[in-house]
PDB file of N, CA, C and O in Angstrom:
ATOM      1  N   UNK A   1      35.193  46.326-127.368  1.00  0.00           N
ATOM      2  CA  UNK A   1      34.243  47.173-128.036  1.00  0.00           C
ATOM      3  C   UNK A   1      33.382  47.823-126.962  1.00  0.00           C
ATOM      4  O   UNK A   1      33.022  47.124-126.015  1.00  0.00           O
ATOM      5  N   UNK A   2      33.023  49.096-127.030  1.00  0.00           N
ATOM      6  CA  UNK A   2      32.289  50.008-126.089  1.00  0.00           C
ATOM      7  C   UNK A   2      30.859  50.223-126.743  1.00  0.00           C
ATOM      8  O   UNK A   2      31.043  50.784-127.823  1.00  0.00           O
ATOM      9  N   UNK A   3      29.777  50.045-126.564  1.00  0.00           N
ATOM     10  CA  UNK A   3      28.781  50.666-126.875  1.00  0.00           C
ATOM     11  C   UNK A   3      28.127  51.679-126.558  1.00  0.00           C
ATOM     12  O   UNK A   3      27.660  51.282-125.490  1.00  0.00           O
ATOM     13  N   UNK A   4      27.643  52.961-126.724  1.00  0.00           N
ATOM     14  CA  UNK A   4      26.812  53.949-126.312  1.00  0.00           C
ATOM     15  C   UNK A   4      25.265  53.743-126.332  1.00  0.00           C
ATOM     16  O   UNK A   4      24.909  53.108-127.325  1.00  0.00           O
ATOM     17  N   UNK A   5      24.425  54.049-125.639  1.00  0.00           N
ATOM     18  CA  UNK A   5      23.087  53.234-125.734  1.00  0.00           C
ATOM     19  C   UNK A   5      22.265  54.274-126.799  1.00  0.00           C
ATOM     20  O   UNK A   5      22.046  55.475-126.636  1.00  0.00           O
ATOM     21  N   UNK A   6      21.907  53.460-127.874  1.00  0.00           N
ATOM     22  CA  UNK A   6      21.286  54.210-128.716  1.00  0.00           C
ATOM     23  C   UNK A   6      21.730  54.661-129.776  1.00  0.00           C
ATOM     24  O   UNK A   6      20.990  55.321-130.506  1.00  0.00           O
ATOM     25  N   UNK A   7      23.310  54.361-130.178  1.00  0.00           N
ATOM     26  CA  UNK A   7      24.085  55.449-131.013  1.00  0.00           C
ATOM     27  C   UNK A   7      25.322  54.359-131.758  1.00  0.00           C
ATOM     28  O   UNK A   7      26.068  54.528-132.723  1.00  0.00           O
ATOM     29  N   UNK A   8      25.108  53.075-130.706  1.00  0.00           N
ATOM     30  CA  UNK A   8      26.113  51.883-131.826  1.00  0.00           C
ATOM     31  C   UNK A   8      26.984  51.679-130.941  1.00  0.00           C
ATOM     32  O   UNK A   8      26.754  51.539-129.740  1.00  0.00           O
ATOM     33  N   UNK A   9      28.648  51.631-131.782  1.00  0.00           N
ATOM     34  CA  UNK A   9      29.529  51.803-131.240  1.00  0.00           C
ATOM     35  C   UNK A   9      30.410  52.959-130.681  1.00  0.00           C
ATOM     36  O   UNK A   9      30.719  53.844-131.479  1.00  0.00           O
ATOM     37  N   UNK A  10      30.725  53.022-129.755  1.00  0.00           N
ATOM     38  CA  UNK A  10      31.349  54.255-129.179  1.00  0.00           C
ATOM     39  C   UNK A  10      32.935  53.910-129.689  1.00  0.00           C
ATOM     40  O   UNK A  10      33.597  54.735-130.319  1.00  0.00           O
ATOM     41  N   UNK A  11      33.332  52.856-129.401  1.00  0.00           N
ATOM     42  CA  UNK A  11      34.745  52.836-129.446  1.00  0.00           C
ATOM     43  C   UNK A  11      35.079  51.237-129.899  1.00  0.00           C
ATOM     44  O   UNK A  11      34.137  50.446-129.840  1.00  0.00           O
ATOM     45  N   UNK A  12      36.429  50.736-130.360  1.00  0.00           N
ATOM     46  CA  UNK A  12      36.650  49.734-130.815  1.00  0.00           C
ATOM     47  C   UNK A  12      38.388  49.327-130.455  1.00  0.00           C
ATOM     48  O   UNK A  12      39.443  49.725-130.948  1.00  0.00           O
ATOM     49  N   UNK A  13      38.214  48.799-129.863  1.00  0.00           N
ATOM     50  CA  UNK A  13      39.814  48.441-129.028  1.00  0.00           C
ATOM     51  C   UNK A  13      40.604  46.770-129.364  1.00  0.00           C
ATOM     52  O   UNK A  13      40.151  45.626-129.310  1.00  0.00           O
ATOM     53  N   UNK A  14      42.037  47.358-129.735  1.00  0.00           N
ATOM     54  CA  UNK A  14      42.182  45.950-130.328  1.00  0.00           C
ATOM     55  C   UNK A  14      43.901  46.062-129.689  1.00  0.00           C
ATOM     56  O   UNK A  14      44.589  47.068-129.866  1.00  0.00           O
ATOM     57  N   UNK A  15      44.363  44.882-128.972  1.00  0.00           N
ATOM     58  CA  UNK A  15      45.476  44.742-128.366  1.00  0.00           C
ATOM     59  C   UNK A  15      46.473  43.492-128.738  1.00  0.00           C
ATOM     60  O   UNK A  15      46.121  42.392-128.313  1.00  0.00           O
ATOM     61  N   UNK A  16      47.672  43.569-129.486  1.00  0.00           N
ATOM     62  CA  UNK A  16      48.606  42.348-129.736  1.00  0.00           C
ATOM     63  C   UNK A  16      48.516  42.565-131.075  1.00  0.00           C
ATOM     64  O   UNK A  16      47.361  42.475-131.492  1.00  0.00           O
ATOM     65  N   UNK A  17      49.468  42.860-132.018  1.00  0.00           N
ATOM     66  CA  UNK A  17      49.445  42.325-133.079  1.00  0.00           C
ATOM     67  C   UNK A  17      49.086  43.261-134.203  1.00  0.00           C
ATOM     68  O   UNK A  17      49.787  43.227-135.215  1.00  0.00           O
ATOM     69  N   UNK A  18      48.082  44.083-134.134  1.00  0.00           N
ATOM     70  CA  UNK A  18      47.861  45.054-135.139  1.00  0.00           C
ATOM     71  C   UNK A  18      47.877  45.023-136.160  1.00  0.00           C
ATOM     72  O   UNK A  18      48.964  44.606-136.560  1.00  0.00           O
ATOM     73  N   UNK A  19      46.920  45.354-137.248  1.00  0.00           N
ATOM     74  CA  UNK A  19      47.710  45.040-138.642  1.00  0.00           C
ATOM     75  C   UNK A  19      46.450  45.702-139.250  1.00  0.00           C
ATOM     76  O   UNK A  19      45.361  45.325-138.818  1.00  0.00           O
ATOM     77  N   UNK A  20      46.494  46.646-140.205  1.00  0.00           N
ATOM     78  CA  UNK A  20      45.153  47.909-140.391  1.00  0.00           C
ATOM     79  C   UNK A  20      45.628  47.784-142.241  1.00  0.00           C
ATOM     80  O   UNK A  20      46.798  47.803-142.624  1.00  0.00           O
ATOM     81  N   UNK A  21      44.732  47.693-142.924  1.00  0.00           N
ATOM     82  CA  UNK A  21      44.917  48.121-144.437  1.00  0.00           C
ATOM     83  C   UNK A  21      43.689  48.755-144.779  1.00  0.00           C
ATOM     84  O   UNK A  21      42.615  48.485-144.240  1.00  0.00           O
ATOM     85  N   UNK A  22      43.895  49.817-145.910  1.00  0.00           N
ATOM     86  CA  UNK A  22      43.065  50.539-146.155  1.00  0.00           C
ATOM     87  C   UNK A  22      43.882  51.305-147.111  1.00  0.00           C
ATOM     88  O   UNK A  22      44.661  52.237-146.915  1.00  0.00           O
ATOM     89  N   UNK A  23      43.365  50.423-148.682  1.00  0.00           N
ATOM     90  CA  UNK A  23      44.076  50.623-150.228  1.00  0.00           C
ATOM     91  C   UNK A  23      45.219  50.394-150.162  1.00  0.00           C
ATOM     92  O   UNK A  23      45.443  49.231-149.824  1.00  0.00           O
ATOM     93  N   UNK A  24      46.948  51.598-150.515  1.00  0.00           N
ATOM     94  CA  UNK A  24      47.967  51.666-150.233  1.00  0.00           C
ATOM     95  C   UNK A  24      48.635  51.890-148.798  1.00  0.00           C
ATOM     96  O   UNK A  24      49.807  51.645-148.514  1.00  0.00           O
ATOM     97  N   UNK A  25      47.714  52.372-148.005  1.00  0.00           N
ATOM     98  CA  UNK A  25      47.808  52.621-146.452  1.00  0.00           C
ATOM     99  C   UNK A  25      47.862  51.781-145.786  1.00  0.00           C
ATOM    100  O   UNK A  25      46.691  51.509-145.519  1.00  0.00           O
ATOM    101  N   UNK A  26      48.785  50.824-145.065  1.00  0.00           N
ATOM    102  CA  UNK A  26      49.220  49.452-144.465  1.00  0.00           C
ATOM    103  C   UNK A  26      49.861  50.085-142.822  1.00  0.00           C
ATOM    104  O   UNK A  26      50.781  50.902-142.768  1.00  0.00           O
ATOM    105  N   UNK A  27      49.423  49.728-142.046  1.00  0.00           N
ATOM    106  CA  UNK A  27      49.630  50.057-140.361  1.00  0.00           C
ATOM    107  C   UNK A  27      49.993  48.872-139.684  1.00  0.00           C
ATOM    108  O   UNK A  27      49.428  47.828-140.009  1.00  0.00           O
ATOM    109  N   UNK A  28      50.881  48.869-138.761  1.00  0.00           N
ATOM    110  CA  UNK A  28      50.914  47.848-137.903  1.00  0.00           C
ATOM    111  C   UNK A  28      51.110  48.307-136.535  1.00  0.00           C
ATOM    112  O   UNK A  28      51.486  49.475-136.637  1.00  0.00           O
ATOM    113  N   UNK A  29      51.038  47.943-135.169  1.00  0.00           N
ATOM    114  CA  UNK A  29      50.977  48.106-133.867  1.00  0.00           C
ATOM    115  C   UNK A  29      50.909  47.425-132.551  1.00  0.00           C
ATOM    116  O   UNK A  29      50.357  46.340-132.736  1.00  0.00           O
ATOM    117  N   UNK A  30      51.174  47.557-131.504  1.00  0.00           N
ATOM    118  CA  UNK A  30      50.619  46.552-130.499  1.00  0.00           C
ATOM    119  C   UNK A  30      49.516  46.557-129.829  1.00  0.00           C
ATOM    120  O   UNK A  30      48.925  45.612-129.306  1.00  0.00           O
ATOM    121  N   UNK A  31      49.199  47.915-129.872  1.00  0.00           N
ATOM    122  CA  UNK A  31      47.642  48.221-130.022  1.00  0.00           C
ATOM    123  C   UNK A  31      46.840  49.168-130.930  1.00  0.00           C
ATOM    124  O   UNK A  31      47.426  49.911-131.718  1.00  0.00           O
ATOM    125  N   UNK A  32      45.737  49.148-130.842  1.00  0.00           N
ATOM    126  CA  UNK A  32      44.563  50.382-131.947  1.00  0.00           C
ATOM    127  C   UNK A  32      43.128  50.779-130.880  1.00  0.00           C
ATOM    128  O   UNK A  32      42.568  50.576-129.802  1.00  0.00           O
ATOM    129  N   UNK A  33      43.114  51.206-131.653  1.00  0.00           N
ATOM    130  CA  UNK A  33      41.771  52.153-131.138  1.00  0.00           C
ATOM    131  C   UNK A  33      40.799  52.929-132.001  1.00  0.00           C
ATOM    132  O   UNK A  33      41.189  53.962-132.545  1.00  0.00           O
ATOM    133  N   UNK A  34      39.872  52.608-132.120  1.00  0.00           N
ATOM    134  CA  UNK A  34      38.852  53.317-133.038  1.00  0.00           C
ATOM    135  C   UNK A  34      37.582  53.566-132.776  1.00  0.00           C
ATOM    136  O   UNK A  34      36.752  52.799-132.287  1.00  0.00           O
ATOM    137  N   UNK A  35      37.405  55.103-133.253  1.00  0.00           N
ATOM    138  CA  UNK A  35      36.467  56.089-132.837  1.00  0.00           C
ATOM    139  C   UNK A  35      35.884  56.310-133.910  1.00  0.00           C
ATOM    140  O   UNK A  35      36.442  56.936-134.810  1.00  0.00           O
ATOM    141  N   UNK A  36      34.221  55.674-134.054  1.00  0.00           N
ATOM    142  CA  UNK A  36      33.445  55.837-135.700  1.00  0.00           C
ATOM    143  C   UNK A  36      33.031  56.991-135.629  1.00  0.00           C
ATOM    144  O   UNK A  36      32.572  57.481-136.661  1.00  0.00           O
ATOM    145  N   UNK A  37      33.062  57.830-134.335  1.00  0.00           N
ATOM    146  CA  UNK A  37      32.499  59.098-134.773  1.00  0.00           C
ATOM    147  C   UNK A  37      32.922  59.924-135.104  1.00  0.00           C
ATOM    148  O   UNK A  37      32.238  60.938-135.243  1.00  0.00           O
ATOM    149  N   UNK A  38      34.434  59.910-135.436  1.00  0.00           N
ATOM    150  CA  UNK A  38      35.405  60.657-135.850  1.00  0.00           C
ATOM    151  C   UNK A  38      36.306  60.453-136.499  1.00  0.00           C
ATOM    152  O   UNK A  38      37.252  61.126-136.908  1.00  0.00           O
ATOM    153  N   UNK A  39      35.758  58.761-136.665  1.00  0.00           N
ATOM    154  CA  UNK A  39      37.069  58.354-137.607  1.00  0.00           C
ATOM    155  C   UNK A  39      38.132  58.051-137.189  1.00  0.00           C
ATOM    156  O   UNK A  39      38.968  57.856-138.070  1.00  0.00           O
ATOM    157  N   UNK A  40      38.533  57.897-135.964  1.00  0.00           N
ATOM    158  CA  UNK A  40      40.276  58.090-136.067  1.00  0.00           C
ATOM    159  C   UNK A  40      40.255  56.959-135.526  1.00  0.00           C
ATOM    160  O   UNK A  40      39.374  56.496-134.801  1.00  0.00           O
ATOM    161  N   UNK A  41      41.821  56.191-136.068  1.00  0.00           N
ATOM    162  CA  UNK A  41      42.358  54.996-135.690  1.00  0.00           C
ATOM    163  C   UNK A  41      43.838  55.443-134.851  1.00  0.00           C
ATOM    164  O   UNK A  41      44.944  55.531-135.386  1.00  0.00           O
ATOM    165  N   UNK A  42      43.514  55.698-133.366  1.00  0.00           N
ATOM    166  CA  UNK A  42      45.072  56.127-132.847  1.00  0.00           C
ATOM    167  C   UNK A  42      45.900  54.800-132.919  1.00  0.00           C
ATOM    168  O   UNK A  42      45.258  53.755-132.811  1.00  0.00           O
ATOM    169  N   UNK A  43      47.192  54.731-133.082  1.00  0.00           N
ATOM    170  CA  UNK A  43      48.111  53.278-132.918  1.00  0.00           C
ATOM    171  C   UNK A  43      49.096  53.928-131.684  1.00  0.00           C
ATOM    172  O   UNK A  43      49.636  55.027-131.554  1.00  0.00           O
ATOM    173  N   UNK A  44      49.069  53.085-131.110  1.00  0.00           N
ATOM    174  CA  UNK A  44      50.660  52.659-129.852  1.00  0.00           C
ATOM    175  C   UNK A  44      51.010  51.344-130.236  1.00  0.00           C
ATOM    176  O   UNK A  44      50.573  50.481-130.998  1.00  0.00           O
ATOM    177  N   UNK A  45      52.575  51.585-128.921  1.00  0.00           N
ATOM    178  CA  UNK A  45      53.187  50.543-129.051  1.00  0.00           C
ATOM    179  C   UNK A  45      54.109  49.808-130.717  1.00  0.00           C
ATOM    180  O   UNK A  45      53.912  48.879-131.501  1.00  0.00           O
ATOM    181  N   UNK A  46      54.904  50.678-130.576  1.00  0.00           N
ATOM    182  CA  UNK A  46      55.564  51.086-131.817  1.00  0.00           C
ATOM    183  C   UNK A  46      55.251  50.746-133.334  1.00  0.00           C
ATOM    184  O   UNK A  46      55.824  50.065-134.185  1.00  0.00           O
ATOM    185  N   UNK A  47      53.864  51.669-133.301  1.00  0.00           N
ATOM    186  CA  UNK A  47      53.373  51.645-134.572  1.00  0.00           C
ATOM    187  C   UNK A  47      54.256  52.292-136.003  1.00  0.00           C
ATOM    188  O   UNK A  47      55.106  53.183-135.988  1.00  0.00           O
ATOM    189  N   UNK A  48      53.753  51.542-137.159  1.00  0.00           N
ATOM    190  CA  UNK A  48      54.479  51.724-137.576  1.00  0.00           C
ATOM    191  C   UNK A  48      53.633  51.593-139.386  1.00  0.00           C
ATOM    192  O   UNK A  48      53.041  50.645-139.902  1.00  0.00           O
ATOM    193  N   UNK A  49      53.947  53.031-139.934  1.00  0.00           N
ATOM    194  CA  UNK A  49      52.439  53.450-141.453  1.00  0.00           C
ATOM    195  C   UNK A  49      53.480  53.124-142.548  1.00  0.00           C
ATOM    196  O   UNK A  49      54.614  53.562-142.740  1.00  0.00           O
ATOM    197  N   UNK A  50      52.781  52.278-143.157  1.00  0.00           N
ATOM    198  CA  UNK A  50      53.353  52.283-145.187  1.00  0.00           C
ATOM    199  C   UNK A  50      52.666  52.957-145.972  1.00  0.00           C
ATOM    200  O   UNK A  50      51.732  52.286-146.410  1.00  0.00           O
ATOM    201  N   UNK A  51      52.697  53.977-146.355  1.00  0.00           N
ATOM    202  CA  UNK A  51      51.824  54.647-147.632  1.00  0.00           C
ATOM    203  C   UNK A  51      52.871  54.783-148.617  1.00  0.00           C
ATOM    204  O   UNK A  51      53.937  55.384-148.486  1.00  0.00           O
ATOM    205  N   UNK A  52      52.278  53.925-149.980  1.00  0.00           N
ATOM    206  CA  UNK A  52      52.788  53.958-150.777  1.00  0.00           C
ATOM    207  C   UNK A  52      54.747  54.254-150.727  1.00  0.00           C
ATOM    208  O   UNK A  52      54.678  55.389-151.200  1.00  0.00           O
ATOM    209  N   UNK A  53      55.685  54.126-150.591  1.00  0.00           N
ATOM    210  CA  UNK A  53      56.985  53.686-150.830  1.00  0.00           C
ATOM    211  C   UNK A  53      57.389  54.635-149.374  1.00  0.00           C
ATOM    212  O   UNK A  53      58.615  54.661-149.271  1.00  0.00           O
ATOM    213  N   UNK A  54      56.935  55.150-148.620  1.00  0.00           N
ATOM    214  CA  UNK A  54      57.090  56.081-147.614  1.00  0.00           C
ATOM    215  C   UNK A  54      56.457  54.894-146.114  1.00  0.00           C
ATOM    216  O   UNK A  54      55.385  54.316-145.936  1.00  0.00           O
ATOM    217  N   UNK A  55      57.935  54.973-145.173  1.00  0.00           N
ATOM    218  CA  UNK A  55      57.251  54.209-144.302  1.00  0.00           C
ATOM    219  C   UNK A  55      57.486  55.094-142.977  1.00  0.00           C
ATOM    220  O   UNK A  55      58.654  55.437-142.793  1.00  0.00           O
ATOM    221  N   UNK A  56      56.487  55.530-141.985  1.00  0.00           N
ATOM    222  CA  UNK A  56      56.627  56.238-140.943  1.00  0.00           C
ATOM    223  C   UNK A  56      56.726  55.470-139.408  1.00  0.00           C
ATOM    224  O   UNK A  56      55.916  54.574-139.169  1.00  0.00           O
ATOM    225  N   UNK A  57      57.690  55.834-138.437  1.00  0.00           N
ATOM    226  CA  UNK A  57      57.404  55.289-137.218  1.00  0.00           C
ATOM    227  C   UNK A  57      57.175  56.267-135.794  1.00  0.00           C
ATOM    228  O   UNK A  57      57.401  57.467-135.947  1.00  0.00           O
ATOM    229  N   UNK A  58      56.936  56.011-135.043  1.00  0.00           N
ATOM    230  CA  UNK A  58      56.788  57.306-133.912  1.00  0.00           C
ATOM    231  C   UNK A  58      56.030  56.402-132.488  1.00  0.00           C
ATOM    232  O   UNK A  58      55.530  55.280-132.418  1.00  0.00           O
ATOM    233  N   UNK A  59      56.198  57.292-131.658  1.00  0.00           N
ATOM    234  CA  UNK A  59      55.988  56.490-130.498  1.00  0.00           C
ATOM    235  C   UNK A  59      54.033  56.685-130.131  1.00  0.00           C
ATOM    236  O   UNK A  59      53.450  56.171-129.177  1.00  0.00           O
ATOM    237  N   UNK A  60      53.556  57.347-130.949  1.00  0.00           N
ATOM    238  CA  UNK A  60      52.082  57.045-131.233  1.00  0.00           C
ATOM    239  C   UNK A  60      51.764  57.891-132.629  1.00  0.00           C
ATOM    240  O   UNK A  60      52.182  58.988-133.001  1.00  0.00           O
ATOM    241  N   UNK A  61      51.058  57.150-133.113  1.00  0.00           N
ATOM    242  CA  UNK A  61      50.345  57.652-134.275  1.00  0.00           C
ATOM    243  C   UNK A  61      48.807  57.971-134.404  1.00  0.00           C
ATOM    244  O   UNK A  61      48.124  57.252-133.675  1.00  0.00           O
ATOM    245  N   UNK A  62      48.140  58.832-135.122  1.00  0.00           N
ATOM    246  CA  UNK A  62      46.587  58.997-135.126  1.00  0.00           C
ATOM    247  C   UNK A  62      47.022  59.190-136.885  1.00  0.00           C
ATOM    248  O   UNK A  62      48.003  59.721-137.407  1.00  0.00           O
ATOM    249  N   UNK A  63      45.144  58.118-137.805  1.00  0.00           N
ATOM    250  CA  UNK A  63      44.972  58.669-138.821  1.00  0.00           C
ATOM    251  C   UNK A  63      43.430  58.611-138.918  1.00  0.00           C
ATOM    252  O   UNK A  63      42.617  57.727-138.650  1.00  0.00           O
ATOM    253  N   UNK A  64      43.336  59.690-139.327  1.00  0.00           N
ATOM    254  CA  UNK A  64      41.785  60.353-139.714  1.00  0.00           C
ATOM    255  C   UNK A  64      41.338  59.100-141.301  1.00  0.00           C
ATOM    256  O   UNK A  64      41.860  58.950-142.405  1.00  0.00           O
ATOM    257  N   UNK A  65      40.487  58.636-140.802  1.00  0.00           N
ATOM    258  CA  UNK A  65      39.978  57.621-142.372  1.00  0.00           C
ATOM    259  C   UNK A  65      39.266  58.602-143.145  1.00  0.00           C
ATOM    260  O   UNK A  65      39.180  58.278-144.329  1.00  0.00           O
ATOM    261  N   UNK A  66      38.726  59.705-142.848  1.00  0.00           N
ATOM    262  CA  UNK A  66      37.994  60.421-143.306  1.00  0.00           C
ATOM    263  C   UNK A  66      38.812  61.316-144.357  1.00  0.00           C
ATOM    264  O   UNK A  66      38.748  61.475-145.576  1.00  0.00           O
ATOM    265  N   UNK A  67      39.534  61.777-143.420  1.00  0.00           N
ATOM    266  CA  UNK A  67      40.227  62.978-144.496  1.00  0.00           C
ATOM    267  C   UNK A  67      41.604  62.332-145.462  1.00  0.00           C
ATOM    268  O   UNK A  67      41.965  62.777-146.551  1.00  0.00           O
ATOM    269  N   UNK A  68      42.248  61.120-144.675  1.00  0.00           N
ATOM    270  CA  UNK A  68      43.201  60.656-145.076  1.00  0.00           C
ATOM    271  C   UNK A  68      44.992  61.077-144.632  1.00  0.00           C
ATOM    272  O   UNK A  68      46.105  60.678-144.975  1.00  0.00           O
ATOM    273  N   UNK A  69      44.368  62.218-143.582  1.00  0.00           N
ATOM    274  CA  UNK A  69      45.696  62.740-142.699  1.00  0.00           C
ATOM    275  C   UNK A  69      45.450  61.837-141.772  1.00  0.00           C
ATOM    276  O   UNK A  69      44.457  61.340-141.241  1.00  0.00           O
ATOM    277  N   UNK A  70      47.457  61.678-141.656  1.00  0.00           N
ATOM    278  CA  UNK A  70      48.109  61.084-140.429  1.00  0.00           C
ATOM    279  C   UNK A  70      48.842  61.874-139.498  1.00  0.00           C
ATOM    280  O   UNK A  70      49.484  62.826-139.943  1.00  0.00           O
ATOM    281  N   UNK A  71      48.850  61.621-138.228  1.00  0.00           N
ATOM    282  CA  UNK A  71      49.469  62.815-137.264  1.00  0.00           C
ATOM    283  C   UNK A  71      50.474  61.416-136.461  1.00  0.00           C
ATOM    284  O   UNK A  71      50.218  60.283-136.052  1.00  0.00           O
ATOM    285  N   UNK A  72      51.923  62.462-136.564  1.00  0.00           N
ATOM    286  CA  UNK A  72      52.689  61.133-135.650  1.00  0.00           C
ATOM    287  C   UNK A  72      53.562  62.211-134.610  1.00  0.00           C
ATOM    288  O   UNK A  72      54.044  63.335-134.750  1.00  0.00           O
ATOM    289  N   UNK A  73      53.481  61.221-133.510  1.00  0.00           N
ATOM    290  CA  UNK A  73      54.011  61.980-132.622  1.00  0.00           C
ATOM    291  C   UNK A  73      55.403  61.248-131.362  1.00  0.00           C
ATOM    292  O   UNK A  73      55.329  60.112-130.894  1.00  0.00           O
ATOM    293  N   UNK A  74      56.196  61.940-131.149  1.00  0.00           N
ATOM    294  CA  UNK A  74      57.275  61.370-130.224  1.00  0.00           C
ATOM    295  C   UNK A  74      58.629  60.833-131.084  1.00  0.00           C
ATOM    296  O   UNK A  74      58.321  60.042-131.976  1.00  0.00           O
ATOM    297  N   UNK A  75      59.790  61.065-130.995  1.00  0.00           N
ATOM    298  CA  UNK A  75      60.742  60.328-132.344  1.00  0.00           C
ATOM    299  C   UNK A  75      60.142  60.069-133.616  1.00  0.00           C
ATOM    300  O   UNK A  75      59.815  58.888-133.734  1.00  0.00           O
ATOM    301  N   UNK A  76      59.994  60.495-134.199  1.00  0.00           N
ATOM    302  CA  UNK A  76      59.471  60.749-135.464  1.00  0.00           C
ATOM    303  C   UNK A  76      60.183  60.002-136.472  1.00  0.00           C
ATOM    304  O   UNK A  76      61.089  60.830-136.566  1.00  0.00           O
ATOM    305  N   UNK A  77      60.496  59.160-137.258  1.00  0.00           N
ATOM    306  CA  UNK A  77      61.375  58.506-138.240  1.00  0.00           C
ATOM    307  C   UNK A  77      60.691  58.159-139.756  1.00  0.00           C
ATOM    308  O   UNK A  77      60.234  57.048-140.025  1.00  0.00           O
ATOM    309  N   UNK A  78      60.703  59.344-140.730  1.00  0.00           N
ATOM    310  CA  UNK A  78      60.151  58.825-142.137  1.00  0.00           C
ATOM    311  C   UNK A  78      61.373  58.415-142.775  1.00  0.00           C
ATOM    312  O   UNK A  78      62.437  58.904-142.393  1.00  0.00           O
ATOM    313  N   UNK A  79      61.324  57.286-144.020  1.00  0.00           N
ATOM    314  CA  UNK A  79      61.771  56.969-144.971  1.00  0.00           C
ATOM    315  C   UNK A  79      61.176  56.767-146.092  1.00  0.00           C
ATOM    316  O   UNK A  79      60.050  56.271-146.115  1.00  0.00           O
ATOM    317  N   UNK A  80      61.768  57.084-147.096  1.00  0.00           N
ATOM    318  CA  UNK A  80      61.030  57.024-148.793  1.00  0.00           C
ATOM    319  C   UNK A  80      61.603  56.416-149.431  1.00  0.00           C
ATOM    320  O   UNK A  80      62.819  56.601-149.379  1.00  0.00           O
ATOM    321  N   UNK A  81      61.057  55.306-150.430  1.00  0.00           N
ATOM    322  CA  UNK A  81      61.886  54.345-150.814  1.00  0.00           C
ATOM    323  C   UNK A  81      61.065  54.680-152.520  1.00  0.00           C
ATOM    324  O   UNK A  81      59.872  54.977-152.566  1.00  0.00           O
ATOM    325  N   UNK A  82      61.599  54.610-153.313  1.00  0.00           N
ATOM    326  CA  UNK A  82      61.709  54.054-154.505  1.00  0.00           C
ATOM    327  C   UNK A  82      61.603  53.042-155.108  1.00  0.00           C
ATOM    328  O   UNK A  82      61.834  53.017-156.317  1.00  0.00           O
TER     329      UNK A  82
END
């Protein structure tokens, strides 16, 4: 965890294991990273998103908590399941 003096947390760093929920939105990774001032939770280390019957993988991922967009980037692999 990073602090900025005066302003909280700057940043929030988490390594091994990963595992992020938030409602139907289920993440896993070998690492995370999170930025409250913007919201975003980037994942490495072959992260990997469940939203609802749709599961995404890529060689890094970013999702905005705010808006609820995900950005994936590098080999790209969605599946939709039923």
């Amino acid at each position: 965890m990073r602090f900025s003096p005066g302003s909280g947390i700057d940043s929030i760093v988490q390594q091994g294991s990963v595992a992020y929920s938030d409602g139907d939105r289920k993440a896993w990774a070998d690492h995370a990273a999170y930025t409250p001032a913007d919201q975003m939770l980037a994942l490495t280390g072959s992260p990997r998103v469940v939203d609802g019957g749709m599961t995404t993988t890529s060689h890094t991922m970013r999702m905005n908590r705010a808006t609820g967009d995900a950005f994936a980037d590098g080999d790209v692999k969605s599946t939709y399941t039923t």
